[in-house]
VMD Tcl script that builds the backbone (N, CA, C; Angstrom):
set m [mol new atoms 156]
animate dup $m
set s [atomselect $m all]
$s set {name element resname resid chain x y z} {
  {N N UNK 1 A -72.856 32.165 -21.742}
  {CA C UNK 1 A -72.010 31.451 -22.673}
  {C C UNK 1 A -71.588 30.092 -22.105}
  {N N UNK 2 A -71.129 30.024 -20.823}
  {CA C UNK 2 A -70.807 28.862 -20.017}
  {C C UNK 2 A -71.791 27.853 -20.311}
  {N N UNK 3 A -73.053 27.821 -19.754}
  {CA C UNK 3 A -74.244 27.134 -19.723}
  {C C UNK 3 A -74.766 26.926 -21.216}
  {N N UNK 4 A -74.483 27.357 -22.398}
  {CA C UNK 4 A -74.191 26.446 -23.781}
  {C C UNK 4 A -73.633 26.036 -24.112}
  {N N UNK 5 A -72.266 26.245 -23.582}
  {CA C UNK 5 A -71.098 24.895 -23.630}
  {C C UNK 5 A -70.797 23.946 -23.255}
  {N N UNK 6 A -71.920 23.881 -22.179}
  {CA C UNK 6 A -72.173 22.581 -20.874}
  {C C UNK 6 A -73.651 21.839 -21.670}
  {N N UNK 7 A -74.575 22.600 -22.119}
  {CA C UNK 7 A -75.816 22.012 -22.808}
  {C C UNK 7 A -75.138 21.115 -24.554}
  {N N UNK 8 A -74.054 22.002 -24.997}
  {CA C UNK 8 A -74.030 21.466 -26.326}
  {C C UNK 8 A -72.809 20.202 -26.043}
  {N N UNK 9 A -72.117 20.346 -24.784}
  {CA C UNK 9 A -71.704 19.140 -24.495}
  {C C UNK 9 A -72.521 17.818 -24.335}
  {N N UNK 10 A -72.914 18.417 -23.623}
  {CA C UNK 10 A -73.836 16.695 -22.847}
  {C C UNK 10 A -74.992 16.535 -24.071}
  {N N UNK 11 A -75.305 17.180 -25.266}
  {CA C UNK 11 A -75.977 17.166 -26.261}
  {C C UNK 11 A -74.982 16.131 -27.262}
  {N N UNK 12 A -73.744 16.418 -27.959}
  {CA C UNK 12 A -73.149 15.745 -27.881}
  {C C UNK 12 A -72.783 14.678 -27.331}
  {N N UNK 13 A -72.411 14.121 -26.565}
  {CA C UNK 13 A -71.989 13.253 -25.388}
  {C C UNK 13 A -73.181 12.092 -25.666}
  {N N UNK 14 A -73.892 12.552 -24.863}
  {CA C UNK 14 A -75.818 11.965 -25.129}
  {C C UNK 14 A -76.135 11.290 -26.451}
  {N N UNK 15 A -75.835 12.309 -27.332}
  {CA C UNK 15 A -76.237 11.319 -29.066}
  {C C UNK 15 A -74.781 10.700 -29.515}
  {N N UNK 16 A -73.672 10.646 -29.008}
  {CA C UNK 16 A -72.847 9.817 -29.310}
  {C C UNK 16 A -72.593 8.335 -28.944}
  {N N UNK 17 A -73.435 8.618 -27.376}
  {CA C UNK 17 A -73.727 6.911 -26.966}
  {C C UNK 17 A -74.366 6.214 -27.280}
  {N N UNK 18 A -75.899 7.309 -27.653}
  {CA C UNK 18 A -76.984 6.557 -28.302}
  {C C UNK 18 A -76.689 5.878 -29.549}
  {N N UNK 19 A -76.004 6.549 -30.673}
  {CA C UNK 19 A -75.377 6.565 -31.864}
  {C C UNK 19 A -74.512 5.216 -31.979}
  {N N UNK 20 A -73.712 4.984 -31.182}
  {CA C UNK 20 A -72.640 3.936 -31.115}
  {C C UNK 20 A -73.773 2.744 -30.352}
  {N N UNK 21 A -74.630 3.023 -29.508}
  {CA C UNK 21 A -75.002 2.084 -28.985}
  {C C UNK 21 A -75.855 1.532 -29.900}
  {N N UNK 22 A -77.004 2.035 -30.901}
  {CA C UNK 22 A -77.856 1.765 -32.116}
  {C C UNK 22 A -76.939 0.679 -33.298}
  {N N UNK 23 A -75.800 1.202 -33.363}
  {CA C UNK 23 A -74.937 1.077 -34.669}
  {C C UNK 23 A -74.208 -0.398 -33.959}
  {N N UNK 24 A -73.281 -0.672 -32.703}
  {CA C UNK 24 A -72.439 -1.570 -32.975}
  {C C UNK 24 A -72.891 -3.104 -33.259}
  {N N UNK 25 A -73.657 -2.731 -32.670}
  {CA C UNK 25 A -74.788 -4.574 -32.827}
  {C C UNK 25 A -75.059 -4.766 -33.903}
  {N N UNK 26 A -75.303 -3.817 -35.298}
  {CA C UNK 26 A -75.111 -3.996 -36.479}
  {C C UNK 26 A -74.129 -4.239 -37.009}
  {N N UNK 27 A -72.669 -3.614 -36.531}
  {CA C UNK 27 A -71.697 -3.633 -37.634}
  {C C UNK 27 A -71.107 -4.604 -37.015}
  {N N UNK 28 A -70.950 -5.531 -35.657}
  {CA C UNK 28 A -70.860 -6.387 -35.674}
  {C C UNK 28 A -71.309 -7.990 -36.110}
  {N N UNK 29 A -72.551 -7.767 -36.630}
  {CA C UNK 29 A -73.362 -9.093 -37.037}
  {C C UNK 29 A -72.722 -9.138 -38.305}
  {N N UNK 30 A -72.293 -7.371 -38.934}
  {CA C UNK 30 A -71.974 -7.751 -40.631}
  {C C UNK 30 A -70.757 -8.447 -40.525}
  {N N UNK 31 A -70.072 -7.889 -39.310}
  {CA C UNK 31 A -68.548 -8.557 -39.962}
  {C C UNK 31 A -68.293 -9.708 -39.083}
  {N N UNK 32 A -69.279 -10.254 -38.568}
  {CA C UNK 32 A -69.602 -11.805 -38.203}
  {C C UNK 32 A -68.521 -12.054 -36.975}
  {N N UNK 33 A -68.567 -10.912 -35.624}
  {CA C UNK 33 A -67.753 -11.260 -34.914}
  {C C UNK 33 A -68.981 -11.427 -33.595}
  {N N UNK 34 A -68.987 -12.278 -32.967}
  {CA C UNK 34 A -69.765 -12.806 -31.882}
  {C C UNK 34 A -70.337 -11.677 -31.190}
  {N N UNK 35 A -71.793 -11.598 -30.919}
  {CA C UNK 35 A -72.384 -10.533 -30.126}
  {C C UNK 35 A -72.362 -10.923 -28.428}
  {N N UNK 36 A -72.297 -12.348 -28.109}
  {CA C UNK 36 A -72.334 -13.587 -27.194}
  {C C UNK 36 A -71.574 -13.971 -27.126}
  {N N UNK 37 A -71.470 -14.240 -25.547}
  {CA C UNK 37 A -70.510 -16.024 -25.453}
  {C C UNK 37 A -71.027 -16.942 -25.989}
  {N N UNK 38 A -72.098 -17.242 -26.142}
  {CA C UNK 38 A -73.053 -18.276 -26.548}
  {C C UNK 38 A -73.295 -18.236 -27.977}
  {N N UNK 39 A -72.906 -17.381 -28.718}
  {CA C UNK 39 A -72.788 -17.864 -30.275}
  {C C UNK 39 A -71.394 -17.921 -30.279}
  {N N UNK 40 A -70.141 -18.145 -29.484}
  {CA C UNK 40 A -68.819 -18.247 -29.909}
  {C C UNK 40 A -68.444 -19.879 -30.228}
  {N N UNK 41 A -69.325 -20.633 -29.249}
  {CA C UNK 41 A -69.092 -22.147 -28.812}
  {C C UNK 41 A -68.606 -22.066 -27.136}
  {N N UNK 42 A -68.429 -23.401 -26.713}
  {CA C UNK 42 A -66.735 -23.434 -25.702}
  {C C UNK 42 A -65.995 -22.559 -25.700}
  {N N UNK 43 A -65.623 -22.541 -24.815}
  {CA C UNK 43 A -64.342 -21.628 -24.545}
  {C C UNK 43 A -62.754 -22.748 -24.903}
  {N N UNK 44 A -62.820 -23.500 -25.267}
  {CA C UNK 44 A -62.045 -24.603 -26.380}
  {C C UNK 44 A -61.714 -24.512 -27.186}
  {N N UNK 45 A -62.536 -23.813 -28.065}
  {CA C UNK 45 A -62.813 -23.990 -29.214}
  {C C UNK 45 A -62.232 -22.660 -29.632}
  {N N UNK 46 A -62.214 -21.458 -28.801}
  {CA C UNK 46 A -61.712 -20.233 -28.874}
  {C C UNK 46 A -60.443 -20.046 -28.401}
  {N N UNK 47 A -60.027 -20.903 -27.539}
  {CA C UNK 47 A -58.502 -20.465 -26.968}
  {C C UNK 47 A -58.089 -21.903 -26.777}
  {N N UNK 48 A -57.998 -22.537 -27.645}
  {CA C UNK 48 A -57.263 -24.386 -27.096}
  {C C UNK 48 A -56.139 -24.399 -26.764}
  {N N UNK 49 A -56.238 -25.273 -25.768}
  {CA C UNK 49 A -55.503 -25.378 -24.921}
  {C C UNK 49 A -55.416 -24.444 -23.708}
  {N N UNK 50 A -55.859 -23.327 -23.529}
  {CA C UNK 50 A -55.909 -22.793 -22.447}
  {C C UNK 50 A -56.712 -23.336 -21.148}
  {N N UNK 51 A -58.038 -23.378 -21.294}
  {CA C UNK 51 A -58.848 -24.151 -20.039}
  {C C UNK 51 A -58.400 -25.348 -19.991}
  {N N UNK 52 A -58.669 -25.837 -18.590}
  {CA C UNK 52 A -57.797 -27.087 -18.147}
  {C C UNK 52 A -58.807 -27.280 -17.434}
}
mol reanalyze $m
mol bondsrecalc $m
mol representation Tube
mol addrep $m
């Protein structure tokens, strides 16, 4: 019993990273929040006035 509760864990576990890892790069492009530093601009342009 032990050793299917340890298999259906890490079974779990395993397709939840994959799952989130497949998915966020999508649902971030929809709701248009930067995947990059390099599509944000400067760092100016994001926090003005902070860099000096």
């Amino acid at each position: 019993m032990r050793d299917e509760i340890v298999v259906v864990t890490f079974a779990v576990v395993g397709f939840s990273i994959v799952v989130q890892g497949l998915t966020i790069p999508l649902l971030l492009r929809r709701t248009g929040i930067p995947l990059t530093i390099s599509e944000r601009g400067p760092i100016e342009s994001v926090r003005p006035g902070v860099a000096t």
